[in-house]
C-alpha positions as CSV (number, residue, x, y, z in Angstrom):
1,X,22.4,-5.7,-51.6
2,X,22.4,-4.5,-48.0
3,X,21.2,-6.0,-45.4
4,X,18.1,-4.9,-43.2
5,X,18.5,-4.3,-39.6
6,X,16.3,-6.4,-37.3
7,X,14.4,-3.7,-35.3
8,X,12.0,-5.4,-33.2
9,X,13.1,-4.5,-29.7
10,X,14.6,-8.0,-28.1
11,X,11.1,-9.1,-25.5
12,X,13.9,-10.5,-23.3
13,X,15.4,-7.2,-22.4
14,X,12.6,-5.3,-21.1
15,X,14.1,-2.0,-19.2
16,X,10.6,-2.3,-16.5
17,X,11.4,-5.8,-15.2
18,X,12.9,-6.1,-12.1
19,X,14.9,-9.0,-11.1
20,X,13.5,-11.1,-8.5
21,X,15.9,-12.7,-5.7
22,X,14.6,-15.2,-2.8
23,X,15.4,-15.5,0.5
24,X,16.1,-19.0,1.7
25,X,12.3,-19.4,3.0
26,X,12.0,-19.3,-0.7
27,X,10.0,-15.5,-0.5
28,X,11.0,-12.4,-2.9
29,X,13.8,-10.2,-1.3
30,X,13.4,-6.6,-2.0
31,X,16.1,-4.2,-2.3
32,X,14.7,-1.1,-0.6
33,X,17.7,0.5,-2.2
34,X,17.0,-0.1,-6.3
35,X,13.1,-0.7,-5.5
36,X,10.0,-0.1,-4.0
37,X,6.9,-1.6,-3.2
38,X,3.6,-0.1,-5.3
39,X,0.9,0.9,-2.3
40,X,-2.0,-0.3,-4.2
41,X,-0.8,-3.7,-5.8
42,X,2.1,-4.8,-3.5
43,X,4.5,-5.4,-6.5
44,X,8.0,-4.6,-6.4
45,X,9.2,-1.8,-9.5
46,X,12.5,0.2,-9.5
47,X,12.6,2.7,-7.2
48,X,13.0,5.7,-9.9
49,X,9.7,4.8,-11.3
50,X,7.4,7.4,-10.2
51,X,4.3,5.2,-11.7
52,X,3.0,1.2,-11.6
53,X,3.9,-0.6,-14.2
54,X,1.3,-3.2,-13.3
55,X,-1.8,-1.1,-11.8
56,X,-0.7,2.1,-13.0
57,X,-1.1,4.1,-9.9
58,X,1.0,7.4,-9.6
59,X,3.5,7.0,-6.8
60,X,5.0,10.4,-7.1
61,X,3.6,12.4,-4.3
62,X,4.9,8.5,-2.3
63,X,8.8,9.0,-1.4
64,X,10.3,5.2,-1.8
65,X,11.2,3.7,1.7
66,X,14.7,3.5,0.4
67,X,15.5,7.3,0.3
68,X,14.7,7.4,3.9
69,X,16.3,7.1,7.2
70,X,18.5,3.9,7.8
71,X,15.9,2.8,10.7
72,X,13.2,2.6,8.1
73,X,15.1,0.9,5.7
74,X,15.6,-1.9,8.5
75,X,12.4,-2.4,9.9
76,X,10.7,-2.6,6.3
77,X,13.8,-5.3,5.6
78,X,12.6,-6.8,8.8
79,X,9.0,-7.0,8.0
80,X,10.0,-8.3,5.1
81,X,12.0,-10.8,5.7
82,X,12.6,-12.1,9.6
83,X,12.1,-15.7,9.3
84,X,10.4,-15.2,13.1
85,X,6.6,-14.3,12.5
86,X,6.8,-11.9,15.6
87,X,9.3,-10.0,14.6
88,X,7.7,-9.6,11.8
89,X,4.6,-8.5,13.5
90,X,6.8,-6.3,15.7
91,X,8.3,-4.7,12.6
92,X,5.0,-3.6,11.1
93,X,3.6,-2.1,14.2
94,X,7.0,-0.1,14.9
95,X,6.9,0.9,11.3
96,X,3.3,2.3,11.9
97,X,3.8,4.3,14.6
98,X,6.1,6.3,12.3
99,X,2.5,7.5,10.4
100,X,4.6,8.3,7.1
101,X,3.2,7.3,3.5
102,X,6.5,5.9,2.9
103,X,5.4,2.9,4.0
104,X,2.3,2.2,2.5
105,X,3.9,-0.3,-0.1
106,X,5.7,-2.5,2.6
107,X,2.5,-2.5,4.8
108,X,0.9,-4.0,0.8
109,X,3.3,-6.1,0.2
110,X,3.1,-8.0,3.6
111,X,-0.8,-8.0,3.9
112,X,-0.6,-9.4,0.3
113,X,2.3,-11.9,1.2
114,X,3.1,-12.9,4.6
115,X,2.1,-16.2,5.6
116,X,1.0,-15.8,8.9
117,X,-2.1,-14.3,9.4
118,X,-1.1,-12.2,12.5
119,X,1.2,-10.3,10.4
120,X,-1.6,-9.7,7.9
121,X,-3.8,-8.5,10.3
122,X,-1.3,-6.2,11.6
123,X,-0.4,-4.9,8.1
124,X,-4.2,-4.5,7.8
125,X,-4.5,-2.3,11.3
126,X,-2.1,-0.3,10.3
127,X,-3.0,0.9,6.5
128,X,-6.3,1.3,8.0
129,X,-4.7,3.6,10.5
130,X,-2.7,5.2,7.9
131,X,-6.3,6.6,6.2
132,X,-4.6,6.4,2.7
133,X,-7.0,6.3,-0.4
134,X,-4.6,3.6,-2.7
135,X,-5.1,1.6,0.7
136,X,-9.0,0.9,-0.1
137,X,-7.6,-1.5,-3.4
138,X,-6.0,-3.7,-1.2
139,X,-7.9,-3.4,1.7
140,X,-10.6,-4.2,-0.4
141,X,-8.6,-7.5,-1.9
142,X,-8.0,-8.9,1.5
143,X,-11.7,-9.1,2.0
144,X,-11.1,-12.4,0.4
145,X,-8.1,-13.8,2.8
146,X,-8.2,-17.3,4.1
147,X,-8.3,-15.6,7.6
148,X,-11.2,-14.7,9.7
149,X,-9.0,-12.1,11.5
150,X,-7.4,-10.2,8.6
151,X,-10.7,-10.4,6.7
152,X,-12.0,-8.5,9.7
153,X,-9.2,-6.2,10.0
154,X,-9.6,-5.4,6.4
155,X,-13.6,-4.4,7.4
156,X,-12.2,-2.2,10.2
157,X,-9.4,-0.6,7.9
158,X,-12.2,0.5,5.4
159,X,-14.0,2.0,7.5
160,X,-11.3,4.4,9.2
161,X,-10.6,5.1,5.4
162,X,-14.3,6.0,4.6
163,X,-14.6,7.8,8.1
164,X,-11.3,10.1,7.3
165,X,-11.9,10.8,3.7
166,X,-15.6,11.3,3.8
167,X,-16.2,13.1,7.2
168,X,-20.4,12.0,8.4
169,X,-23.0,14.8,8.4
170,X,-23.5,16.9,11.5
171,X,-26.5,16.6,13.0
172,X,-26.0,18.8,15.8
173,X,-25.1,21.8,16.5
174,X,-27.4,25.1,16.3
175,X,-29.5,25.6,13.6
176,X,-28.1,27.9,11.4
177,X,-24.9,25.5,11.2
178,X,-26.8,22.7,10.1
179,X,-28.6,24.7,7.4
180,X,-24.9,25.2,6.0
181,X,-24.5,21.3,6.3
182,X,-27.4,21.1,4.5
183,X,-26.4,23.0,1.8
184,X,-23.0,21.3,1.3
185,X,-24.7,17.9,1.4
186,X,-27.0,19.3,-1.3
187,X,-24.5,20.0,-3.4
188,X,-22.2,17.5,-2.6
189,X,-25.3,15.1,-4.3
190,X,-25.9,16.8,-7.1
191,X,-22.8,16.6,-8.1
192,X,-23.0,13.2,-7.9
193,X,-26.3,12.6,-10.2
């Protein structure tokens, strides 16, 4: 009699999982170079994954921070992981500046993590400035942080969102330009219904 194969796949091998290493502080280093950071949940996945395994969300029009420039990589590392708050802070504004989608999972990650609300807020200011639609989810999720400011930030950062994807109506101009307004806007809602 032969014997049957066991050909349930082994639950403790799963190919998706990422291995998880802490700092000293006892927070979750990430290896910019095996993974990146999802924009819209702020959890770490292998970098050759081009979707979430935990929301979903397609990251492939998103390059991962770690196929970038070497400054990047360190000032996401340093955002990351600087034990000194302001560094931190520093980090995330520097990182900013740069204005590159790249960076949308480490600004996540640290709005969704850090433990000083400074560097929240910061990581809030700048998604908001970034005017990235997967930013609204967790923009939207820090609504309910501890802190006044980064609850406030979080107001701010949906706004410049909503401002940049849906530009207001015109309500000046000459006439004849408003009457096209009009028209889109007409459209635009019955589209809606």
């Amino acid at each position: 009699m032969r014997r049957e194969r066991n050909l349930r796949p082994n639950p403790n091998l799963n190919p998706y999982k990422v291995k998880e290493s802490h700092n000293k502080e006892g927070r979750v280093f990430i290896d910019f170079n095996t993974q990146r950071v999802c924009p819209a949940c702020g959890k770490a996945i292998k970098i050759s994954h081009n979707f979430c395994k935990y929301c979903g969300v397609d990251l492939s029009a998103i390059d991962p921070i770690g196929n970038s420039d070497e400054i990047s990589k360190a000032l996401a590392i340093t955002a990351v992981t600087d034990p000194d708050p302001e560094v931190r802070k520093e980090a995330i504004d520097t990182l900013g500046d740069f204005e590159e989608k790249k960076i949308l999972g480490v600004l996540t990650y640290v709005l969704l993590n850090d433990p000083n609300e400074k560097v929240r807020r910061e990581a809030a200011d700048e998604l908001g400035d970034l005017h990235h639609p997967y930013s609204m989810e967790v923009l939207a999720k820090a609504l309910k942080d501890e802190s006044p400011l980064v609850r406030k930030e979080a107001i701010e950062g949906l706004k410049k969102i909503k401002k940049k994807i849906k530009p207001e109506k015109r309500s000046i101009g000459k006439p004849e330009e408003r009457a096209d307004d009009e028209v889109v806007n007409e459209i635009e809602n019955r589209d809606e219904d």
